[in-house]
N, CA, C and O atoms as a DFTB+ gen file, in Angstrom:
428 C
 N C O
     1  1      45.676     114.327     111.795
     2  2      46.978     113.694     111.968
     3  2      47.529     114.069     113.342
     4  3      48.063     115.175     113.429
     5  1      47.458     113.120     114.670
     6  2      48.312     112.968     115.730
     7  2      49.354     113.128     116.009
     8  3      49.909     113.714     116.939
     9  1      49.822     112.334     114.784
    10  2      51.348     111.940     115.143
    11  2      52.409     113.032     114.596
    12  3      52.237     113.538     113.487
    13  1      53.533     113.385     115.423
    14  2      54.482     114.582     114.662
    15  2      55.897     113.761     114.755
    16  3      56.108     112.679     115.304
    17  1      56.705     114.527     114.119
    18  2      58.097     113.797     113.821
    19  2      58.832     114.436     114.833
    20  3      58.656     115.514     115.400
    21  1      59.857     113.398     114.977
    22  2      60.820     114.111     115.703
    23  2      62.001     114.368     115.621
    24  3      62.702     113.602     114.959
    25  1      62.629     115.588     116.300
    26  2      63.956     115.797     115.662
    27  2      64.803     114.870     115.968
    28  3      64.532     113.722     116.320
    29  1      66.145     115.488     115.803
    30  2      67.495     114.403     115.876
    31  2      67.777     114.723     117.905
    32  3      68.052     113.784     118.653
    33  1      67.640     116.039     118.358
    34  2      67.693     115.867     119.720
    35  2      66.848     114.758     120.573
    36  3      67.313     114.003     121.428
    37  1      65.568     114.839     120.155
    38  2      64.684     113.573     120.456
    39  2      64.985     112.242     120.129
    40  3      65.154     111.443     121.051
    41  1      65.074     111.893     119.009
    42  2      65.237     110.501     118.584
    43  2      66.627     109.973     119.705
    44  3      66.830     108.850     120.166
    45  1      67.462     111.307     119.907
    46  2      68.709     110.395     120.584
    47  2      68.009     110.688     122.138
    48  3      68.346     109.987     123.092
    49  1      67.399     111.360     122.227
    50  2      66.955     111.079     124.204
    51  2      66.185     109.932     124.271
    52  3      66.128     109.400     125.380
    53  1      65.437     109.301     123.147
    54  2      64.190     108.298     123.059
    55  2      64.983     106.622     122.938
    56  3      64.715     105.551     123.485
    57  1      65.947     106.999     122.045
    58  2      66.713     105.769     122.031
    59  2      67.929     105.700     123.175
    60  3      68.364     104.598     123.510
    61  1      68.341     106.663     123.630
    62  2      69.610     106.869     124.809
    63  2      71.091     106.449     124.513
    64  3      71.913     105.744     125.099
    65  1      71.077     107.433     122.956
    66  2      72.299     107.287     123.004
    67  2      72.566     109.116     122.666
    68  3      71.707     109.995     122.744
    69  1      73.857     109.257     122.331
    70  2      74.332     110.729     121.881
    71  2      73.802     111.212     120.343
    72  3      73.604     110.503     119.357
    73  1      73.645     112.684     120.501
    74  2      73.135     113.125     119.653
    75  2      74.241     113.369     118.140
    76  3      73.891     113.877     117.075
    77  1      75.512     112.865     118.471
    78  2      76.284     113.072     117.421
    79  2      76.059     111.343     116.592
    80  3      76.031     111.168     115.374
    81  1      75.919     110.215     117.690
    82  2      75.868     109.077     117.187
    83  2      74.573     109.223     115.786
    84  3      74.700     109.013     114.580
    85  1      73.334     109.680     116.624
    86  2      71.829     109.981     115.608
    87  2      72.458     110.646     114.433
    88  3      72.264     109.997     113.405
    89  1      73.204     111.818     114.244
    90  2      73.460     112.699     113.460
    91  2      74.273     111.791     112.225
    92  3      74.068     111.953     111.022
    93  1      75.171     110.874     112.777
    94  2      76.379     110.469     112.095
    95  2      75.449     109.340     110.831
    96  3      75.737     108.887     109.723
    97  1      74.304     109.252     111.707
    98  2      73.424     107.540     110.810
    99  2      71.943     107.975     110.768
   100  3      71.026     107.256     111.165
   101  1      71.785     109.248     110.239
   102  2      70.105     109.959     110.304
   103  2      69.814     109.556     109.069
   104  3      68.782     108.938     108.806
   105  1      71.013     109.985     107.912
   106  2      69.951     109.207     106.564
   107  2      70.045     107.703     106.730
   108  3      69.221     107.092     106.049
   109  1      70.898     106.921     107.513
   110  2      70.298     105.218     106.893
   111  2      69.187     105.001     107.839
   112  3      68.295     104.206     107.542
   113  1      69.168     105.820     109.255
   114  2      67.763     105.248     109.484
   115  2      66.593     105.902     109.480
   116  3      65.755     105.794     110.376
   117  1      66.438     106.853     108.131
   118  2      65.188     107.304     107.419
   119  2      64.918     108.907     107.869
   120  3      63.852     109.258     107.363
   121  1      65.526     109.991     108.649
   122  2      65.559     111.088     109.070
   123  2      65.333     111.782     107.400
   124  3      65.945     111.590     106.350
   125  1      64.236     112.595     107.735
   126  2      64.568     113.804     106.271
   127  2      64.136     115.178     106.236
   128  3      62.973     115.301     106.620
   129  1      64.628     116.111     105.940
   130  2      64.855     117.253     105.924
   131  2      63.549     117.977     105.825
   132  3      62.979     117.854     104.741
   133  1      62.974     118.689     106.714
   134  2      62.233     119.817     106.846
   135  2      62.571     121.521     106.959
   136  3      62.510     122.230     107.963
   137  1      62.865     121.816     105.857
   138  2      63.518     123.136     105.998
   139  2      64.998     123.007     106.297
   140  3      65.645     123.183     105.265
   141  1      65.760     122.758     107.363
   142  2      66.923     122.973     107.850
   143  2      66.903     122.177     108.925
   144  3      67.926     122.074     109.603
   145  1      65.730     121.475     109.264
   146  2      65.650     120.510     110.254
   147  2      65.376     118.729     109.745
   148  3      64.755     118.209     108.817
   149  1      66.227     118.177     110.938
   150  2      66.092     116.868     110.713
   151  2      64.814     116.404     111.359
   152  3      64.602     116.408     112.572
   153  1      63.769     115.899     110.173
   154  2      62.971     114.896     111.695
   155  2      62.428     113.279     110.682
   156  3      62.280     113.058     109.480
   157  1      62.278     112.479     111.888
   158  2      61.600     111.045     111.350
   159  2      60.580     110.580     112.232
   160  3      60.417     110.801     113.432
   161  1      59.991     109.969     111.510
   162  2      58.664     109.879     112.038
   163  2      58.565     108.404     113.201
   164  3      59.031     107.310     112.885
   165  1      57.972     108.635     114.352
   166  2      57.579     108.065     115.840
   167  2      58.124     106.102     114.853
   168  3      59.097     105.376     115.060
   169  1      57.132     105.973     114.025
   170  2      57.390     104.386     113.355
   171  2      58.368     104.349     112.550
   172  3      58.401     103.134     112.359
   173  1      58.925     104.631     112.132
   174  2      60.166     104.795     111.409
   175  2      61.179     104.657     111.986
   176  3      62.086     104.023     111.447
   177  1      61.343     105.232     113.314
   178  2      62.441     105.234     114.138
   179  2      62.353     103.835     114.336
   180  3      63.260     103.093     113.957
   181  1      61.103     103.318     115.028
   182  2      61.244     102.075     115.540
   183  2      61.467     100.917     114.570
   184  3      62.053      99.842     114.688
   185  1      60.777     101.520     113.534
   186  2      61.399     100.129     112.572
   187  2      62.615      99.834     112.186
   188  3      63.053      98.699     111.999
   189  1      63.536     101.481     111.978
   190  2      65.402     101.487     112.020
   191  2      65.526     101.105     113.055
   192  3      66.724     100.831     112.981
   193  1      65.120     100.716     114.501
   194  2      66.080     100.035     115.422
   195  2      65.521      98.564     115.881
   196  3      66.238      97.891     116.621
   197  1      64.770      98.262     115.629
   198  2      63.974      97.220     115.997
   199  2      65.414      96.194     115.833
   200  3      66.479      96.487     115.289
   201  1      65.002      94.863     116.531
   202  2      65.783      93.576     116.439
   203  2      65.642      93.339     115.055
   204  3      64.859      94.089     114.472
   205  1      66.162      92.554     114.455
   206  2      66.320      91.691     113.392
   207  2      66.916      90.524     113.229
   208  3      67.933      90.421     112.544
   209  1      66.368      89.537     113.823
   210  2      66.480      87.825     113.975
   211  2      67.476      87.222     112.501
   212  3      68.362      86.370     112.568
   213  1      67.114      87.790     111.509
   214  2      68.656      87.464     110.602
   215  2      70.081      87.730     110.855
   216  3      70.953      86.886     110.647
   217  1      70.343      89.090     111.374
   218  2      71.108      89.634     112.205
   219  2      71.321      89.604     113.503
   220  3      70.990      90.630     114.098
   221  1      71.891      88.519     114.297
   222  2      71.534      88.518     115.453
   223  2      73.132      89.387     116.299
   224  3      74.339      89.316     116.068
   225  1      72.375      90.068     117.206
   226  2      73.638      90.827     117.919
   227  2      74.886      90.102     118.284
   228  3      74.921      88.883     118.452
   229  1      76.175      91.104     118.432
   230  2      76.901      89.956     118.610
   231  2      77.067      89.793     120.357
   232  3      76.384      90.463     121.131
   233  1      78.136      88.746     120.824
   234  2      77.519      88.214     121.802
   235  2      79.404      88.565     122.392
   236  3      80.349      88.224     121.680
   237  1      79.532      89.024     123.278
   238  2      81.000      88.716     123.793
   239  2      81.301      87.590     124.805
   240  3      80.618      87.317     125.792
   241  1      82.592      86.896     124.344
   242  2      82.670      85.629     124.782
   243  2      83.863      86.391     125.779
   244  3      84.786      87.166     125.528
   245  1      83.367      85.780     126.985
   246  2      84.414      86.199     128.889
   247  2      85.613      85.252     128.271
   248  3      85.727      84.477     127.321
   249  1      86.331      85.680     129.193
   250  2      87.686      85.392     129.040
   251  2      88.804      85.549     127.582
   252  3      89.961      85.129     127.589
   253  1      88.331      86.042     126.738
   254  2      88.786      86.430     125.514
   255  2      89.597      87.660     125.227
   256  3      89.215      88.820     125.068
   257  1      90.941      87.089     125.192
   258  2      91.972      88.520     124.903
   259  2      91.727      89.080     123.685
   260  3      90.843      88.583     122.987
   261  1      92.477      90.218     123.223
   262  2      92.692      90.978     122.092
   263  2      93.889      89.907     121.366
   264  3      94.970      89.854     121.952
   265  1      93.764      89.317     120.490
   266  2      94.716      88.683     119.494
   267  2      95.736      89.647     119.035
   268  3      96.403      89.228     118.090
   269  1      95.956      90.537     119.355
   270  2      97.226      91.138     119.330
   271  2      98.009      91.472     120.321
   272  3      99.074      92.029     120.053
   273  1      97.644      91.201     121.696
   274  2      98.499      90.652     122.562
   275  2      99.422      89.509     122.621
   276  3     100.531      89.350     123.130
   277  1      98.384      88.540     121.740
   278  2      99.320      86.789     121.998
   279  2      99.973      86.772     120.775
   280  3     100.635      85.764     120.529
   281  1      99.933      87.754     119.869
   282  2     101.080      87.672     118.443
   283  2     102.000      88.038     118.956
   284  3     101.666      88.726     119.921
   285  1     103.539      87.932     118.805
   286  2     104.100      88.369     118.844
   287  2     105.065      88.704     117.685
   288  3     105.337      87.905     116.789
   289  1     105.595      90.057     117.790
   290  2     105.660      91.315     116.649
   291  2     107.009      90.172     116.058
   292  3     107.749      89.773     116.957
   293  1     107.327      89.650     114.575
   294  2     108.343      89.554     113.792
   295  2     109.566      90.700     114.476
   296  3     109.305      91.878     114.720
   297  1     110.997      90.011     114.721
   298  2     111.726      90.659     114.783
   299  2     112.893      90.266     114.034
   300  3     113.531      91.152     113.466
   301  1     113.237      89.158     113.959
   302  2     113.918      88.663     112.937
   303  2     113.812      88.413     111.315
   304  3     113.155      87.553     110.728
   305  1     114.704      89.479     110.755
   306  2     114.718      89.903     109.369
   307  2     114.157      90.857     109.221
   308  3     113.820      90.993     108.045
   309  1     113.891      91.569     109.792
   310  2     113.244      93.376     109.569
   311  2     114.183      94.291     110.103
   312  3     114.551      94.497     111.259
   313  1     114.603      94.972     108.634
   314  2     115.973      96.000     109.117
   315  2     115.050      97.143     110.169
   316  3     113.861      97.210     110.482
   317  1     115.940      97.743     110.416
   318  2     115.872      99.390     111.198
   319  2     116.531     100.727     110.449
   320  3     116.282     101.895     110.749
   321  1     117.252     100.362     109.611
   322  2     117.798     101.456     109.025
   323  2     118.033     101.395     107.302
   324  3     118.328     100.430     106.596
   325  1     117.834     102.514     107.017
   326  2     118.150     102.640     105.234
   327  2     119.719     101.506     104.933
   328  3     119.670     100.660     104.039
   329  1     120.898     101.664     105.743
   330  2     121.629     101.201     105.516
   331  2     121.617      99.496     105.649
   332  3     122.039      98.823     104.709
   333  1     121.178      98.952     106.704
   334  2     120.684      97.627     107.031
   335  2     119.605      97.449     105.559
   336  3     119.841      96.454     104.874
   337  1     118.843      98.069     105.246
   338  2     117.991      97.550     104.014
   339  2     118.386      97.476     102.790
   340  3     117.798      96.685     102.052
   341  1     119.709      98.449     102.159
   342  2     120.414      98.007     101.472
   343  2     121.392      97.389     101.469
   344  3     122.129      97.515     100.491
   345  1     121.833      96.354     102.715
   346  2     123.154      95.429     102.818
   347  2     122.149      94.296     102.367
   348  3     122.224      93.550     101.391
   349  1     121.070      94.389     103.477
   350  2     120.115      92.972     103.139
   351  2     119.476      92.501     101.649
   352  3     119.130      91.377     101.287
   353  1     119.446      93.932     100.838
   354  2     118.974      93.784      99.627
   355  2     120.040      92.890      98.389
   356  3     119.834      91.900      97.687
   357  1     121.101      93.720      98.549
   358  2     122.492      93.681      98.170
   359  2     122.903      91.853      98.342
   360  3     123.374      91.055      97.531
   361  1     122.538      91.728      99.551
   362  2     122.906      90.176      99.811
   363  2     122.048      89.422      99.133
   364  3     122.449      88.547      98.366
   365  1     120.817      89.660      99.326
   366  2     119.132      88.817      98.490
   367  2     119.412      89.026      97.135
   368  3     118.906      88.201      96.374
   369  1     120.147      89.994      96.592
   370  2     120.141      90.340      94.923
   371  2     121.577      89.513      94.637
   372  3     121.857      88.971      93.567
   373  1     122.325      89.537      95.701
   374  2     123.584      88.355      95.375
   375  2     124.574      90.035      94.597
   376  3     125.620      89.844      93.977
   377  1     124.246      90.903      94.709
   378  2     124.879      91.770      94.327
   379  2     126.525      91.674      95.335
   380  3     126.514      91.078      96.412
   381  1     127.727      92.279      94.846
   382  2     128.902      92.462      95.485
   383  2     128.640      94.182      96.648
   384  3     128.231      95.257      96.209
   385  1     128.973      93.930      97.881
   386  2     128.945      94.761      98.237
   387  2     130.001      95.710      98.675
   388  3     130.594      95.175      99.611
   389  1     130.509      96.899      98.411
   390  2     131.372      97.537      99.238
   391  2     130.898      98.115     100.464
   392  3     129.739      98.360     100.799
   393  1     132.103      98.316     101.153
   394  2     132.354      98.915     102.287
   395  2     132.234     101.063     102.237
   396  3     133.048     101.926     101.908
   397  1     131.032     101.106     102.666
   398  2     130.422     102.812     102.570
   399  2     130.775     102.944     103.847
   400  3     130.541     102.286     104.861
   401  1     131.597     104.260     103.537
   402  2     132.360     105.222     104.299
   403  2     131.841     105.781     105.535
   404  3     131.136     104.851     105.925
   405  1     131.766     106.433     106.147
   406  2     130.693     107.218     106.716
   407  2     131.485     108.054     107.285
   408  3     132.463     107.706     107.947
   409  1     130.941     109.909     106.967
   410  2     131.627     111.102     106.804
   411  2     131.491     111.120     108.900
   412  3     130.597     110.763     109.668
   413  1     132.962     111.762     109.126
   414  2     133.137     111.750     110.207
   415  2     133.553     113.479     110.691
   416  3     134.061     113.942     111.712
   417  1     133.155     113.980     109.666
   418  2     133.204     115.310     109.754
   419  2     131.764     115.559     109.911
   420  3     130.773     114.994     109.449
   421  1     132.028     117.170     111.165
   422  2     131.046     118.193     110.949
   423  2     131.204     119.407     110.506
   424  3     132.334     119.895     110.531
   425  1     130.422     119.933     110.152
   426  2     130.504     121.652     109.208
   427  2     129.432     121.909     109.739
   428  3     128.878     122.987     109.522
């Protein structure tokens, strides 16, 4: 037998990404435990990364903002305060409202 496995430091220098990315996705792409060490074997790796023509990558389209730039945030009818949310409630429930005080003292 030639072929040896390799750890998780390898697999991420071989594919070129970070070794926390390998670590975070070692069991879905087939890594398994030797003692206290991670390793997967030379074909294995390649078959977890290979293309897959059902799945095709996605593709970014130029000129395309973030859709939460061109929303713009509701501002009308959203209280700011406990007190604003129970006048507005009070009004929606058709309830009678009084006039609350507000203590003008400090201690």
């Amino acid at each position: 037998m030639t072929e040896r496995a390799l750890s998780l430091k390898e697999a991420a220098a071989l594919l070129g990404v970070s070794y926390s990315t390998i670590y975070a996705h070692k069991e879905e792409m087939g890594f398994f435990r030797v003692g206290s060490q991670w390793r997967i074997w030379l074909e294995k790796l390649k078959s977890a990364t290979e293309y897959n023509s059902d799945r095709p990558a996605r593709t970014e389209q130029e000129g395309n903002k973030c859709q939460s730039v061109s929303v713009k945030a509701r501002t009308s009818g959203m209280s700011t305060s406990a007190r604003q949310v129970e006048a507005e409630l009070d009004r929606l429930l058709g309830r009678p409202t009084e006039r609350r005080l507000r203590s003008i003292t400090t201690s």
